[in-house]
C-alpha positions as a Python dict, from the first residue, in 0.01 Angstrom:
ca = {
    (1, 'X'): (0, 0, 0),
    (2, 'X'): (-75, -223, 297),
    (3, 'X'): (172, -174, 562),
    (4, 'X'): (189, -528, 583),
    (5, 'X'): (319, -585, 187),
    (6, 'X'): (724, -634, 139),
    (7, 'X'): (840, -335, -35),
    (8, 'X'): (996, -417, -360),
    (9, 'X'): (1279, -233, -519),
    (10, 'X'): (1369, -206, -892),
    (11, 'X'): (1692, -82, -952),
    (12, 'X'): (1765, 42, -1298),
    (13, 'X'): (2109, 161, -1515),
    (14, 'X'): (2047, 386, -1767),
    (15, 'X'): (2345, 309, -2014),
    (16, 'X'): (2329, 527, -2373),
    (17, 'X'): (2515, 458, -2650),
    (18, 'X'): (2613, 862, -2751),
    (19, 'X'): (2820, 1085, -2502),
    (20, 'X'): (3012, 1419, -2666),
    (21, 'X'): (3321, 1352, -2437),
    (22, 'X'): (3339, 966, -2428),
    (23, 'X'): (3069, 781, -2749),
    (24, 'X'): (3036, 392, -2624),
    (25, 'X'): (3122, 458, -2270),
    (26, 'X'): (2903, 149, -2113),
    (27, 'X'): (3115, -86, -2307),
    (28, 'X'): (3460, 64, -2227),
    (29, 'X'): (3709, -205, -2108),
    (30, 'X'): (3781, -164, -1670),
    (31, 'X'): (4036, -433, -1575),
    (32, 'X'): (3881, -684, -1788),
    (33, 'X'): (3540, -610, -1824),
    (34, 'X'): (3267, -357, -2000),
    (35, 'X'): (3228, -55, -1760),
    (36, 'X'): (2839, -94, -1749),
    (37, 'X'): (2881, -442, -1630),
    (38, 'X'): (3085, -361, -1294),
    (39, 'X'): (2787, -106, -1231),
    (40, 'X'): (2567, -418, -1242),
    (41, 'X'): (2779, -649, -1054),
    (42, 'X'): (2779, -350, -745),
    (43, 'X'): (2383, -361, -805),
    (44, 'X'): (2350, -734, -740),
    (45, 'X'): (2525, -686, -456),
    (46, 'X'): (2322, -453, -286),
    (47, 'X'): (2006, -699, -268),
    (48, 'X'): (1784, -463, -503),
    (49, 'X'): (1504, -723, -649),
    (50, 'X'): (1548, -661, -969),
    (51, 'X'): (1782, -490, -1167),
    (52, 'X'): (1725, -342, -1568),
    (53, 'X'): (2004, -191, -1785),
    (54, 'X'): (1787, 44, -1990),
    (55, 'X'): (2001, 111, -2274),
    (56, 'X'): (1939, 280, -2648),
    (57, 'X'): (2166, 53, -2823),
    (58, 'X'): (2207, -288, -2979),
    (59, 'X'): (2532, -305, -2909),
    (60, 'X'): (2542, -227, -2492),
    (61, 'X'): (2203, -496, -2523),
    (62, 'X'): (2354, -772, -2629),
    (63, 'X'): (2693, -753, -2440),
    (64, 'X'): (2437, -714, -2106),
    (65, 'X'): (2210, -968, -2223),
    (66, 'X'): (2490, -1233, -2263),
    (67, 'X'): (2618, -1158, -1895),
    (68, 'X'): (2307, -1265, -1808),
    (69, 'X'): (2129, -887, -1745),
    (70, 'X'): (1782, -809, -1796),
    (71, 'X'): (1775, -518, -2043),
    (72, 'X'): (1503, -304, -2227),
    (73, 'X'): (1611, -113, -2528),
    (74, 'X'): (1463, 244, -2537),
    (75, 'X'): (1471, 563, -2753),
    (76, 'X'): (1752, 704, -2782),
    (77, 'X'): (1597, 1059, -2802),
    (78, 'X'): (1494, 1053, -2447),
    (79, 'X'): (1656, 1372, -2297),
    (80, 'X'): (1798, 1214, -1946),
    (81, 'X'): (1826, 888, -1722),
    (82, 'X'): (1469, 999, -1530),
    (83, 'X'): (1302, 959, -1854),
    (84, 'X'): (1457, 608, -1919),
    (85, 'X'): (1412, 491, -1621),
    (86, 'X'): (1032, 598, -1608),
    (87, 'X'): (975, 421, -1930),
    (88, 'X'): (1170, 151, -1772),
    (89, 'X'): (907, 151, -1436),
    (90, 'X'): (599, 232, -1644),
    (91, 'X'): (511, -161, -1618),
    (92, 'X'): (717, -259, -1333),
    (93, 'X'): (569, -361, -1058),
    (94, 'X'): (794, -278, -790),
    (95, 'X'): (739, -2, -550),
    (96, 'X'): (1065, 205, -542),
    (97, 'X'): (1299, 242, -843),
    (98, 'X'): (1671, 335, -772),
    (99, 'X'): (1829, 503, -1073),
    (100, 'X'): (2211, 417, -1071),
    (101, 'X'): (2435, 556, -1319),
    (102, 'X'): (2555, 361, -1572),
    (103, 'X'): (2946, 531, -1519),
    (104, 'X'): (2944, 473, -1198),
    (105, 'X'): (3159, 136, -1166),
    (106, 'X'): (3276, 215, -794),
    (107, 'X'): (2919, 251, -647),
    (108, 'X'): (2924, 126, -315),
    (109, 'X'): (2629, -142, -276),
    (110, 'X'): (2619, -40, 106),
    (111, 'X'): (2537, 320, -34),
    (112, 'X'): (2242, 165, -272),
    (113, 'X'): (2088, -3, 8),
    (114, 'X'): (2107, 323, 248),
    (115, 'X'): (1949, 475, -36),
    (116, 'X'): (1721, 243, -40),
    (117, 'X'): (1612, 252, 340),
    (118, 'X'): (1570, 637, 352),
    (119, 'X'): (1299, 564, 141),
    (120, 'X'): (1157, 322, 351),
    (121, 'X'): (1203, 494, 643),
    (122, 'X'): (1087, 842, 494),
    (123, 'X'): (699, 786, 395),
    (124, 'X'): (648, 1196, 287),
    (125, 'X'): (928, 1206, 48),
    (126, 'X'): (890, 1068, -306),
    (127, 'X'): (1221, 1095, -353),
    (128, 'X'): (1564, 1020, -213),
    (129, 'X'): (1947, 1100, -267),
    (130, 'X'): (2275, 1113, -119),
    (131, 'X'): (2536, 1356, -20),
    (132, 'X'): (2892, 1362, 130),
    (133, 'X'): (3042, 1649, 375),
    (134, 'X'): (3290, 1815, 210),
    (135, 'X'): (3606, 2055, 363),
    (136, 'X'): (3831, 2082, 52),
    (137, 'X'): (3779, 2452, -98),
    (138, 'X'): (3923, 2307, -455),
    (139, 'X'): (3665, 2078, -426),
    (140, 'X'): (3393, 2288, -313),
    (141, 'X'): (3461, 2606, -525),
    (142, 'X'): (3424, 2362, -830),
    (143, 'X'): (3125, 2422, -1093),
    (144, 'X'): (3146, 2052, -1172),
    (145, 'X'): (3101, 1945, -825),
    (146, 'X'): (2706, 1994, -670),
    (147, 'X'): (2606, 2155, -395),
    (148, 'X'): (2307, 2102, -180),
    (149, 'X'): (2183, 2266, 133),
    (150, 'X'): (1917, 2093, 322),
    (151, 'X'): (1695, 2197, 615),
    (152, 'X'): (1678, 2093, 987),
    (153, 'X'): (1483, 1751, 845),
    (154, 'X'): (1732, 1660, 625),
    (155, 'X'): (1529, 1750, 355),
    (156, 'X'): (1714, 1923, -14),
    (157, 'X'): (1634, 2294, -16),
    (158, 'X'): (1890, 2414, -322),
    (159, 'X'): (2108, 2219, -535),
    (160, 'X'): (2358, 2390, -687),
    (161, 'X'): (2716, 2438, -892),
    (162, 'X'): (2794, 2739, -651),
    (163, 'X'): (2978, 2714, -343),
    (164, 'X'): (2666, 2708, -137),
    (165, 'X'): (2636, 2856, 192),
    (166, 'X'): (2765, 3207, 123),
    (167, 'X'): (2934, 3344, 426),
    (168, 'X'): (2923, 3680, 376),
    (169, 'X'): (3172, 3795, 664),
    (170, 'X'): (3471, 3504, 607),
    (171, 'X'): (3721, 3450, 356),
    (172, 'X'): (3646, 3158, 106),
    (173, 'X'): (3969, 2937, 284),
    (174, 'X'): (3776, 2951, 592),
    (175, 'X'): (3421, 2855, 519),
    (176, 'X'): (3408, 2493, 581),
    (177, 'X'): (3575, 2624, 936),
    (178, 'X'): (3277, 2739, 1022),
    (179, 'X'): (2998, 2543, 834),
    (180, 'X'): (2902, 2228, 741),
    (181, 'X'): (2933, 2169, 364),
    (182, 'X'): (2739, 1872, 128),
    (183, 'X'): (2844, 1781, -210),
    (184, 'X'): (2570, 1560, -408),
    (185, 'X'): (2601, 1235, -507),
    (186, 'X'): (2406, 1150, -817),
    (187, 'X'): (2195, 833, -713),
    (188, 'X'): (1797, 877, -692),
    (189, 'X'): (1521, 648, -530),
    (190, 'X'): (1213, 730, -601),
    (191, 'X'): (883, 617, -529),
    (192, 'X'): (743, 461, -875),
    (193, 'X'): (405, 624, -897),
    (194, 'X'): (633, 970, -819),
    (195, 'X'): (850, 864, -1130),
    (196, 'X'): (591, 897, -1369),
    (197, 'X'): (477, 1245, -1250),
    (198, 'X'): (845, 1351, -1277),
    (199, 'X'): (895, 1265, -1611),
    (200, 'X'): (565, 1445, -1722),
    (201, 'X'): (706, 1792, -1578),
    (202, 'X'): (793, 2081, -1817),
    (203, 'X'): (1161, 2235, -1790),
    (204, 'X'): (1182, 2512, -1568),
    (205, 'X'): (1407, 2776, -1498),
    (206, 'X'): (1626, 2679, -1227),
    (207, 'X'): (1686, 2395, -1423),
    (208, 'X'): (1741, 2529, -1772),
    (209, 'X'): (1988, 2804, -1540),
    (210, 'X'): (2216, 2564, -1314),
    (211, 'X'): (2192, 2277, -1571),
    (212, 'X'): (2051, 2061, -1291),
    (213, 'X'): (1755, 1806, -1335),
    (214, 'X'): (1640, 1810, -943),
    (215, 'X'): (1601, 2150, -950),
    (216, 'X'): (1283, 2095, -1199),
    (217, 'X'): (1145, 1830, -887),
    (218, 'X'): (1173, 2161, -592),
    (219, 'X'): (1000, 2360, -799),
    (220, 'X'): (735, 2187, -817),
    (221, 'X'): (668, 2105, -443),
    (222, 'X'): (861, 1753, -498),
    (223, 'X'): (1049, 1688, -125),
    (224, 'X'): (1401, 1522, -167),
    (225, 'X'): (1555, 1327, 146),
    (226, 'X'): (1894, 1378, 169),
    (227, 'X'): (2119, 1087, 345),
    (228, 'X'): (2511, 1192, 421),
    (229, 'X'): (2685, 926, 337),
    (230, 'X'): (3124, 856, 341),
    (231, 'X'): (3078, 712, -22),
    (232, 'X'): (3317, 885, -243),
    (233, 'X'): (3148, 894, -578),
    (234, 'X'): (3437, 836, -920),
    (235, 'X'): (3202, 902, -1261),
    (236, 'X'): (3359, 831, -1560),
    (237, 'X'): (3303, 1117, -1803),
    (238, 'X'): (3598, 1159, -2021),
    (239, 'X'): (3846, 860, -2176),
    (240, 'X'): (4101, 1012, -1913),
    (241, 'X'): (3888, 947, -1619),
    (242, 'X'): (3907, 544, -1698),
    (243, 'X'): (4263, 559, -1746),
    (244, 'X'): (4283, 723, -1394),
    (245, 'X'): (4041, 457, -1302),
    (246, 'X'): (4213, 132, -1380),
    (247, 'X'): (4418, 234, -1110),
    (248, 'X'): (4203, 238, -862),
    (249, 'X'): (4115, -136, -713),
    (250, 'X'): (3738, -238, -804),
}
């Protein structure tokens, strides 16, 4: 791409229909309005150029499409939000795609657009994410919450559900005493050409073991940039979480 070319950025929500815990979740009422569609509003927001709700079903469609979102319907037996989104970018234009999570109606639009400039400002990685330091041990010692350790260029070496640094010689209450600990946030940028080779790779084991999609990218060679970022991250996974979540202010 000529250096000289504005670098375009297509942000995209994927938004399906089924969910074990929580079936319709994109359309569940937050103070007033369909979950999905405060995700959006935080998207426009951030400046992205264009913004797709990539969704499997009628229903999410045409409550986006008459708040005035650009969606694109997709199969539903697509196995994550990488693989909607890549359909989504297969005919875009733009050169970076952000993947924002549909259940993610607190997403901070200042942490989109630092997402967004670590990709600009990191040429050798296809790919981009966020993190927050961490000094709870409840926090940390949870399997729910991810891990990720990065190297002296701020660069992902490990994801992962364990507490991660080890320290071998100190008790658990003390380890965030004496390093510096990152829990993941779950918002991508990648680079769209990148996109379309991620979505062609096979499972692999650290993966299939950790239950952890970036894990398939760093075994294959894939770099990840890592930005630390204050942004305290609410998903919504369960119908308790939104209950807890009308409380907070939006």
């Amino acid at each position: 791409m000529d250096s000289q070319t504005p670098t375009t950025c297509l942000g995209i929500i994927p938004a399906r229909w089924a969910s074990s815990r929580f079936p319709g979740k994109p359309l569940a009422d937050l103070n007033g309005r369909p979950m999905v569609l405060h995700v959006w509003d935080k998207c426009r927001q951030a400046g992205l150029d264009r913004i797709v709700i990539a969704t499997d079903d009628e229903r999410i469609a045409a409550c986006c499409q008459e708040a005035g979102a650009e969606v694109q319907l997709t199969d539903p037996d697509l196995p994550s939000g990488t693989d909607r989104c890549a359909v989504v970018a297969r005919d875009a234009t733009e050169d970076l795609v952000i993947n924002i999570q549909g259940d993610e109606p607190f997403i901070s639009p200042d942490a989109i657009r630092q997402l967004v400039a670590l990709l600009k400002d990191q040429p050798i990685c296809p790919i981009a994410t966020l993190a927050r330091k961490e000094v709870d041990p409840e926090v940390l010692s949870s399997p729910n919450v991810v891990k990720v350790v990065c190297n002296n260029l701020g660069e992902a070496m490990y994801f992962s559900r364990a507490w991660i640094p080890y320290q071998r010689d100190r008790e658990r209450d003390q380890w965030p005493l004496h390093a510096t600990y990152l829990t993941h946030i779950g918002l991508y940028g990648f680079r769209r050409d990148i996109l379309m080779e991620l979505s062609a790779l096979p499972v692999g084991i650290l993966e299939r073991t950790e239950q952890l999609e970036q894990l398939r990218w760093l075994s294959e060679g894939y770099r990840i940039s890592v930005g630390v970022t204050d942004y305290q991250s609410m998903g919504i996974d369960t119908p308790e979480d939104l209950v807890r979540a009308r409380l907070w202010s939006l």
